[in-house]
C-alpha positions in Angstrom: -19.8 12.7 6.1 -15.9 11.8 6.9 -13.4 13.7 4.7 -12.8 10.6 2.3 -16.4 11.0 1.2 -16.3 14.9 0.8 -12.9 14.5 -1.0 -14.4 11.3 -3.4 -17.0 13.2 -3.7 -15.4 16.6 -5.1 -13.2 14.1 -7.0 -16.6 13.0 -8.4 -17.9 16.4 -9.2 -15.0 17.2 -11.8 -11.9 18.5 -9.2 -8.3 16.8 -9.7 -7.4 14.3 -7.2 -5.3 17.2 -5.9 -8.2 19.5 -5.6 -10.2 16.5 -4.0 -8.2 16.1 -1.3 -7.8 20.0 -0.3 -10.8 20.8 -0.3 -12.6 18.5 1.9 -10.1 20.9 4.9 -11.0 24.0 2.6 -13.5 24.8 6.7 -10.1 24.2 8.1 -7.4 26.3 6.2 -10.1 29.2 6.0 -9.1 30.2 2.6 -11.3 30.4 -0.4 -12.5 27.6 -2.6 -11.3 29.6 -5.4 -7.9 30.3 -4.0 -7.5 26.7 -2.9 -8.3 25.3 -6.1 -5.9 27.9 -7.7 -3.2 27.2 -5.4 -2.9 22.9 -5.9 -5.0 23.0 -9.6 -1.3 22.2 -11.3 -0.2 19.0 -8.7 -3.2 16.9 -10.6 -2.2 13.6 -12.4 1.0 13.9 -10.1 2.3 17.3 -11.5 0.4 18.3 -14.3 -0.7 14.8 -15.7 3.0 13.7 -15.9 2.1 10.5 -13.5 4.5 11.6 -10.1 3.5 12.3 -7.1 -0.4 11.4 -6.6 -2.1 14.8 -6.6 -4.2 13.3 -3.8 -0.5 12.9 -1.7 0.2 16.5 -3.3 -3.2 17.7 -1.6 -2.8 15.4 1.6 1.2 17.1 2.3 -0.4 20.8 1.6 -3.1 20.5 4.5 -0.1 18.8 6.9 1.5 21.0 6.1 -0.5 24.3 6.7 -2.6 23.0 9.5 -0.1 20.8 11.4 3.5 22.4 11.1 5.0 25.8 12.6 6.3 26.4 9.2 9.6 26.4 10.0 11.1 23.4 11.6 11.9 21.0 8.4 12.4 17.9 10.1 9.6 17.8 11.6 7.8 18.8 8.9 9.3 16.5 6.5 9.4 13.7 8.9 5.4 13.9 9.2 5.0 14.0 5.8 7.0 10.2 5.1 4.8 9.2 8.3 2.1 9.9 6.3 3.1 9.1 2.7 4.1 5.5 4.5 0.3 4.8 5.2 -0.6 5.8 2.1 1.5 3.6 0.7 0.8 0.5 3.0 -3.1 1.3 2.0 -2.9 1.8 -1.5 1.0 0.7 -2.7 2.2 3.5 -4.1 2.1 7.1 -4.1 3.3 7.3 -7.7 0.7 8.2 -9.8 1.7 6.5 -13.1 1.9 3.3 -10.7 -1.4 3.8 -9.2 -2.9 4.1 -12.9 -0.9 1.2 -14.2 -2.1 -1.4 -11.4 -5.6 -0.1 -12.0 -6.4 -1.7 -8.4 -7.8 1.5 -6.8 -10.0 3.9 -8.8 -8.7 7.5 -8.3 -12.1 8.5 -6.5 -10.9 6.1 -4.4 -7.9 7.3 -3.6 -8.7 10.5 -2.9 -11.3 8.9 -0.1 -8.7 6.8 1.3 -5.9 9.7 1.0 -8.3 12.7 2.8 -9.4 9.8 5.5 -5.5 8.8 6.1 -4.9 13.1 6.3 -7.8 13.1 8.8 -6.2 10.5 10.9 -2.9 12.4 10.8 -4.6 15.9 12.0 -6.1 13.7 14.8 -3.0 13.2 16.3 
């Protein structure tokens, strides 16, 4: 099963979009469901149902994040994080949630496949 599935699936199974997308890694950060779902429960319905950021792009910049930055060099950091947010928006066109819901064109289960598959793709790298 790729990540996309896992995270559609979670997605399916009554997580956020956020909490979709982070936990399909949750093997790879090595933290606790719990914990995980604590820590990105709030960037759902891009920041608290306010229609921002995707949570599934909020979930999809945490793992970068954690498993494929030092922590401390920013521009890096930030420059793999518009690589990614790029594909996603090529794929999808838009990482604005209130846009994504709006167009109606891609489901958020979806999203969250396409989203954890694109974050796959970037830890490949």
């Amino acid at each position: 099963m790729t990540k996309g599935e896992i995270a559609k699936n979670n997605y399916q199974s009554g997580m956020n979009c956020a909490q979709a997308v982070v936990l399909a890694f949750k093997e790879e950060i090595g933290l606790s469901e719990l914990t995980l779902k604590k820590l990105i429960i709030g960037f759902g319905g891009g920041f608290g149902r306010q229609g921002f950021v995707c949570g599934a792009v909020c979930g999809m910049t945490m793992v970068l994040s954690y498993l494929k930055t030092d922590g401390v060099d920013k521009l890096k950091a930030y420059a793999l994080i518009k690589d990614a947010c790029e594909t996603v928006k090529q794929k999808i066109g838009s990482i604005v949630c209130a846009d994504l819901l709006a167009d109606k064109k891609v489901p958020c289960g979806e999203i969250c496949k396409i989203v954890a598959d694109i974050t796959q793709d970037f830890l490949n790298r």
